[in-house]
C-alpha positions in Angstrom: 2.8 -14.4 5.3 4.7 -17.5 4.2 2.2 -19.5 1.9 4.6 -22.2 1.2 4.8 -25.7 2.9 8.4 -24.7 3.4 10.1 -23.2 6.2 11.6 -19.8 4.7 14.6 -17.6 5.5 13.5 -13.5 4.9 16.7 -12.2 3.9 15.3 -8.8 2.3 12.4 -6.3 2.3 10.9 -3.4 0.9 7.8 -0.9 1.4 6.3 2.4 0.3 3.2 3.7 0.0 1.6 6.3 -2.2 -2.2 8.3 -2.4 -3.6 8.0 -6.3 -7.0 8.5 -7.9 -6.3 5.6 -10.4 -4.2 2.5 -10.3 -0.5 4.1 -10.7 2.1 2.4 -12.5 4.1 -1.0 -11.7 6.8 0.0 -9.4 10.0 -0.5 -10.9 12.1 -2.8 -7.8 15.2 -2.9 -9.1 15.6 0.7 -8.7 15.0 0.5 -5.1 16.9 -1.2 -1.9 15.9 -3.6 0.5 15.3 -1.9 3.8 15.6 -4.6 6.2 19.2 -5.1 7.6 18.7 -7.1 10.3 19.5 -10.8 10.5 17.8 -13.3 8.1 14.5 -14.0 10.1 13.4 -17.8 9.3 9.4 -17.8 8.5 7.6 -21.0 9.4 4.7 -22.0 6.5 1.3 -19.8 7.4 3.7 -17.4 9.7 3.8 -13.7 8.9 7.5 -12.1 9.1 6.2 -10.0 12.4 8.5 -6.8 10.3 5.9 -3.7 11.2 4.1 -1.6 8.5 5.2 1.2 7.9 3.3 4.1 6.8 3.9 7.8 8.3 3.5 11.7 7.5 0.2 11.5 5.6 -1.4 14.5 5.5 -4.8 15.3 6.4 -6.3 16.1 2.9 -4.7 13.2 1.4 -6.6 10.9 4.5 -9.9 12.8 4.0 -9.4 11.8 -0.3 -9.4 8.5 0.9 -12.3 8.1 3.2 -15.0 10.1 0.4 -12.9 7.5 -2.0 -11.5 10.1 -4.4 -8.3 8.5 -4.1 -6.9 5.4 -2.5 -4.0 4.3 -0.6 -1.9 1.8 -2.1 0.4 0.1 -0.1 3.3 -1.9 -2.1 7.0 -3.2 -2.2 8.7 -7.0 -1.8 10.2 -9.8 0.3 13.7 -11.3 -0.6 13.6 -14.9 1.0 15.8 -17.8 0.8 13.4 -21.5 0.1 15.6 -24.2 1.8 14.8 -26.4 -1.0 14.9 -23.5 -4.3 17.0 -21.2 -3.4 16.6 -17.6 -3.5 13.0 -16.0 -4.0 11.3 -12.6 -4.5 7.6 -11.5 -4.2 6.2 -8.5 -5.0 3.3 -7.6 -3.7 0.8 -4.2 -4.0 -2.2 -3.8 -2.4 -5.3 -0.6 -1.0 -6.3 0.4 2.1 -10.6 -0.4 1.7 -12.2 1.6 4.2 -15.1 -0.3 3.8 -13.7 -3.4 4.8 -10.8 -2.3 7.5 -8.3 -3.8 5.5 -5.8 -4.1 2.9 -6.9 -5.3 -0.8 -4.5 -7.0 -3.1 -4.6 -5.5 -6.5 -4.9 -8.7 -9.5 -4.0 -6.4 -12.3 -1.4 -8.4 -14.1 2.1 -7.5 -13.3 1.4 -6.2 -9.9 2.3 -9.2 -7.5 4.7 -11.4 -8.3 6.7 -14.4 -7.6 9.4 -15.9 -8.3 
C-alpha cells in the first residue's frame, strides 16, 4: 500500500517466498531483478498497487510445518517507485504467514524493511 500523502508511480517489484524454522537471513536485493515489466502504475496515497501475490508449488509437508508451527512462511521482496516530489524510492519489505490470525506479519527485526 502507498503510505505516503503523495501520489506514487510503481516502476519496479519483486517477490519470493521461502519455508524456515527460524528467521533466515536479510535477503540480499541487489542480486535480484525486478519482476514487473509492465507500465509504471501510478498509486494514489492509502491505495495498494493491485500487482497479485504470488506464491505457488508448495509442497504438502512444507504447508503441514507451517500449520503445527515448526516452520513459518515468510513472504518478502521490494517496490521501486517514483515520489513526484523525491524522486526515485525503494522499500523492502519481509513479512509471515500467522495462521492464527489469517494474515501476513511484518517482521521488525532491524534491517528487514526498509525505505528509502
Amino acid at each position: 500500500a502507498n503510505t505516503w500523502q503523495r501520489p506514487a508511480k510503481l516502476k519496479g517489484n519483486f517477490s519470493d517466498y521461502c519455508f524456515s524454522e527460524k528467521l533466515p537471513p536479510i535477503p540480499d536485493y541487489t542480486k535480484t531483478a525486478s519482476t514487473y515489466g509492465g507500465e509504471p502504475i501510478m498509486i494514489q496515497p492509502g491505495a495498494r498497487s493491485g500487482l497479485p501475490l504470488k506464491i505457488y508449488n508448495v509442497g504438502m509437508a512444507d504447508y503441514e510445518a507451517v500449520q503445527r508451527k515448526e516452520k513459518r512462511l515468510y513472504f518478502y521482496g521490494y517496490f521501486t517507485y517514483d515520489d513526484i516530489i523525491d524522486g526515485e524510492h525503494k522499500t523492502t519489505f519481509f513479512a509471515w504467514y500467522d495462521f492464527d490470525r489469517g494474515q501476513f506479519s511484518q517482521v521488525y527485526d532491524l534491517g528487514y524493511n526498509t525505505s528509502n
